[in-house]
C-alpha positions in Angstrom: -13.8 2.1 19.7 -16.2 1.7 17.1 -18.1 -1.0 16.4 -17.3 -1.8 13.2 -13.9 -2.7 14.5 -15.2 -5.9 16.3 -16.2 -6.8 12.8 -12.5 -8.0 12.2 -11.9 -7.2 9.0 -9.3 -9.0 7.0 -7.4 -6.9 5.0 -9.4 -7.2 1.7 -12.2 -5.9 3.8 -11.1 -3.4 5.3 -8.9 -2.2 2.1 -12.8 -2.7 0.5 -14.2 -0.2 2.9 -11.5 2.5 2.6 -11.9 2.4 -1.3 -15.8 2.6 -0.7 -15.2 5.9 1.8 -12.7 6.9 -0.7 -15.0 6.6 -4.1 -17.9 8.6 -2.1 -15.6 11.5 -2.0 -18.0 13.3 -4.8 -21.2 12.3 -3.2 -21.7 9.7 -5.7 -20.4 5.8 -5.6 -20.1 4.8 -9.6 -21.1 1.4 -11.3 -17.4 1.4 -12.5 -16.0 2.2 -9.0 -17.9 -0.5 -7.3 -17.1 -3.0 -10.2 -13.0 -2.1 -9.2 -14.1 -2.9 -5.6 -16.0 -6.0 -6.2 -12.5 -7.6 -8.1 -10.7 -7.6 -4.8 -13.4 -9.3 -2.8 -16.3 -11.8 -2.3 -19.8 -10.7 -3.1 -20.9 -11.8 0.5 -17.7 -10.0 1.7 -18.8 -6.5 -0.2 -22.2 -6.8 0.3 -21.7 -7.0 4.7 -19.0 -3.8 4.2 -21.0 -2.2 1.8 -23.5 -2.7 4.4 -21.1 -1.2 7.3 -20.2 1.3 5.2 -24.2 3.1 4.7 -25.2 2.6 8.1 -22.5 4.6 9.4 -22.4 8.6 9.2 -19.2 10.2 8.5 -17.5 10.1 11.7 -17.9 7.2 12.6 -16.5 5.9 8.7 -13.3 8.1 10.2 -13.4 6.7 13.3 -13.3 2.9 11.7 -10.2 3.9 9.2 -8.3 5.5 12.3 -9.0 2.2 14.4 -8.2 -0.3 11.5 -4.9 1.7 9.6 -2.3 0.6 12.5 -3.2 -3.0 11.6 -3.5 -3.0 8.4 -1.0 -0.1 7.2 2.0 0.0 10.0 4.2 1.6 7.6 4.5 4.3 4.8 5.4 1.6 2.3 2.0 -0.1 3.0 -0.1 2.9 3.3 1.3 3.9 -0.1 0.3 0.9 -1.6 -3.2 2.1 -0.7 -3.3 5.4 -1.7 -2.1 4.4 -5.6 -5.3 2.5 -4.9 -7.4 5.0 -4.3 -5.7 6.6 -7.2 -6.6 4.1 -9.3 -9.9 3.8 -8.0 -10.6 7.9 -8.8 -9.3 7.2 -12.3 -11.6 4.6 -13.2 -14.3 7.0 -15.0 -11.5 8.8 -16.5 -11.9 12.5 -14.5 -9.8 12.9 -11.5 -12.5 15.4 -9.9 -10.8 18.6 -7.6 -13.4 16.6 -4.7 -11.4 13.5 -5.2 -8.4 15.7 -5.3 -9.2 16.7 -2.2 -10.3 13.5 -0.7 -7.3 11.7 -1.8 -5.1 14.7 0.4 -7.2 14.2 3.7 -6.9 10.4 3.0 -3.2 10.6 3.1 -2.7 12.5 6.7 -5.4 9.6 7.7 -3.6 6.9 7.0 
């Protein structure tokens, strides 16, 4: 179990942190990407996940969304909410990039 799990996220958290391992897909975290984050939470609340979010490598990132994605998106109804999230969220700077593409695909058989 990681530890980012004893963290409790609520769902805006959590849904904050998969949109943050979702917009890093091309390396590169955008203004306008973080801005779409911010609207859905606190400052405070981004701040402590964006802080979650750096200090952990890739695995572990994989290992939090695997942990938290039972609780927070039990069924394909819910997790498809999330994914035209992340949709969205690739949209924002108006290119939908072949690596966001591809990270949207590997998001979907996580979740």
């Amino acid at each position: 179990m990681s530890e980012n799990l004893n963290l409790i996220w609520n769902y805006e958290e959590f849904t904050a942190y998969l949109l943050l391992y979702a917009s890093n897909a091309d390396a590169e975290i955008s203004e306008d990407e973080v801005a779409m984050i911010k609207k859905t939470i606190t400052e405070d609340q981004y701040t402590a996940v964006r802080k979650a979010f750096d200090e952990a490598n890739d695995f572990q990132r994989i290992q939090t969304i695997l942990e938290y994605k039972g609780l927070y998106f039990p069924t394909e109804a819910r997790a498809r909410e999330m994914l035209d999230k992340m949709t969205d969220l690739f949209n924002v700077d108006g290119h939908f990039s072949i690596l966001e593409e591809n990270s949207l695909r590997v998001l979907k058989r996580l979740i």
